[in-house]
N, C-alpha and C positions, 0 to 999 in steps of 0.2 A: 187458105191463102193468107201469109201473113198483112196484115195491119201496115198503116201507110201512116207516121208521125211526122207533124214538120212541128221543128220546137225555134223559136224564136231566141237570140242570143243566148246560143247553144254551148260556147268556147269559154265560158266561165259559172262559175254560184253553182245555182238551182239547175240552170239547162243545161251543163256540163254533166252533175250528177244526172239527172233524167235519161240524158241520153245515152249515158254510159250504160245505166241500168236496162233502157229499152232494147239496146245491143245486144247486152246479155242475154236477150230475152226474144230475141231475133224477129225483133221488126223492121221495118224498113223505114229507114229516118231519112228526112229534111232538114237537113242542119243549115242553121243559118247563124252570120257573124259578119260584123265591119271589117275585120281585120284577113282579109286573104290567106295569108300566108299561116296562121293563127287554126283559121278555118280549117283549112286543105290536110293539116296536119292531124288534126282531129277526124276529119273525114275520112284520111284512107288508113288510122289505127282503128275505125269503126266501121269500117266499111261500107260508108252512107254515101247519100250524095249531099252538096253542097252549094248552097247560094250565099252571093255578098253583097250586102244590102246597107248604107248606112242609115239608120230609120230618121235621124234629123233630116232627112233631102227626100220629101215625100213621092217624086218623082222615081226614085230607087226602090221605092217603096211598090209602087204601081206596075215597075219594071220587075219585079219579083216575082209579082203576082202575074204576070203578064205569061213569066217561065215556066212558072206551076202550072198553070191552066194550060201550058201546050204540052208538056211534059207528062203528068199524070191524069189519071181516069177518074180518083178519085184519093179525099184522105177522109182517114177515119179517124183520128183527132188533132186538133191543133192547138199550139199549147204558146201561145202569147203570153214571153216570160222577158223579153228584151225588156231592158229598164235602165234609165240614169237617174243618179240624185247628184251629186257633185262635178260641177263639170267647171272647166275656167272660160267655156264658151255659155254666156247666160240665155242667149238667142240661138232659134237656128236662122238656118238659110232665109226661111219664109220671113223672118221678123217675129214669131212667135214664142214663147220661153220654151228653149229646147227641151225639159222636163214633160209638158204638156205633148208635145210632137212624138218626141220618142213612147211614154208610156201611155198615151192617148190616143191622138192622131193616127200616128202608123199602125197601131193593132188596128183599128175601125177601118182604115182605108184598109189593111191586109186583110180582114177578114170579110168582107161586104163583095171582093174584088174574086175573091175566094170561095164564096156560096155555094155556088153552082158544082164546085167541086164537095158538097156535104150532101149526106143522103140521113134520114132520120137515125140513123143505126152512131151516127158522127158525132164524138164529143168536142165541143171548144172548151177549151181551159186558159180566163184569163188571169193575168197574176196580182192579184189587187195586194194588200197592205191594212194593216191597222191605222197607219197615218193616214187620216182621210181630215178634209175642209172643205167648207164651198165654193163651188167653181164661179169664180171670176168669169164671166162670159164671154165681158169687154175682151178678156187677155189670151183668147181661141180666135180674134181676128187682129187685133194689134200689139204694138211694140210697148209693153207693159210690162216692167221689169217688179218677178212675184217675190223674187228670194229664192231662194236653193229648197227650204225647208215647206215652206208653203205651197208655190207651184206641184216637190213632189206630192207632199199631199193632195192637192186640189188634180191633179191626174189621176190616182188611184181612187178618187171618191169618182170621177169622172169614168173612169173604163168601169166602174163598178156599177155605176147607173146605167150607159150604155148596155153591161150583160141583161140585167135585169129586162129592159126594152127590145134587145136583139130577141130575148126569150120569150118577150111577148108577142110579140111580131112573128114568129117563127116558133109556134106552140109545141111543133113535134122533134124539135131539137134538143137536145143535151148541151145545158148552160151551164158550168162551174164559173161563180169569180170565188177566187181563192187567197186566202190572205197563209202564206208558208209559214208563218214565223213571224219574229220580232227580233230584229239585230241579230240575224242570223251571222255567222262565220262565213264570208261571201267578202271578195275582193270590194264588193259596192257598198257596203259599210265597213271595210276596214278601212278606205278610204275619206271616208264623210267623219268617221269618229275617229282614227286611230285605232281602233279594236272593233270586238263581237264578243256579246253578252250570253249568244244562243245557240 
């Protein structure tokens, strides 16, 4: 029975290749992405299926998870790889720095809401980063403007602690935090720098 992947912002970077790759390799993928129309086109050259989720609106978030859970029996890895660093919106919906929501927030609410669909045998893979800082606590409940550069870091030091605790919490699970590279060749640092180093 082939393997069940749901890859988080699947329609660029890292998830794009991933997913391409797992295609190749005839798994059964969960492709997820903000952008519909983006998504869809992705999905039926890979012949996955597809959900749209924008991860700043943590409600879409919960509503994902919601689809999974009626849809599948089970996934055998999940690969928390959606990420922003440069955006012209500094806040999301909540009030909270959209950096923190997207690569923080929404993996933990997706993957907690998601549990029950992992059996021991189940890897989570999240996508952490070499940029890492300490997390402002204050700025996980209020309107506290981090910076572009800071916040992303203080999210990926944040999902990185979280694996470590989800791992402890959950002894007979399979924990990756993954840091891919550094100024990878990835639309989300062509954007932030003008280039890619990697």
């Amino acid at each position: 029975m082939s393997k069940t992947i749901l890859i988080t912002g699947s329609t660029d970077g890292i998830g794009k290749i991933a997913a391409e790759k797992f295609a190749n390799d005839n798994y059964k993928l969960i492709l997820h992405g903000r952008n519909k129309s983006k998504l869809n086109t992705m999905a039926d050259d890979l012949k996955s299926d597809a959900i749209v989720a924008d991860f700043s609106v943590l409600s879409e978030v919960a509503e994902m998870a919601e689809k999974i859970n009626e849809k599948y029996e089970k996934i055998d890895v999940i690969i928390n790889n959606a990420g922003v660093f440069k955006s012209a919106q500094a806040l999301a919906s909540n009030g909270i720095d959209l950096r923190l929501v997207v690569n923080y927030l929404a993996p933990v609410l997706l993957t907690q809401k998601l549990k029950s669909k992992l059996n021991e045998d189940s890897i989570l893979i999240n996508l952490s980063s070499a940029a890492q800082s300490p997390v402002n606590l204050n700025a996980l409940s209020e309107n506290i403007s981090l910076g572009m550069q800071d916040a992303y870091a203080q999210s990926k030091l944040a999902l990185t602690m979280w694996s470590f605790d989800f791992a402890q919490k959950n002894p007979s699970q399979k924990v990756i935090a993954l840091n891919p590279g550094s100024l990878l060749n990835t639309n989300m640092v062509r954007e932030a720098y003008g280039k890619s180093w990697s």
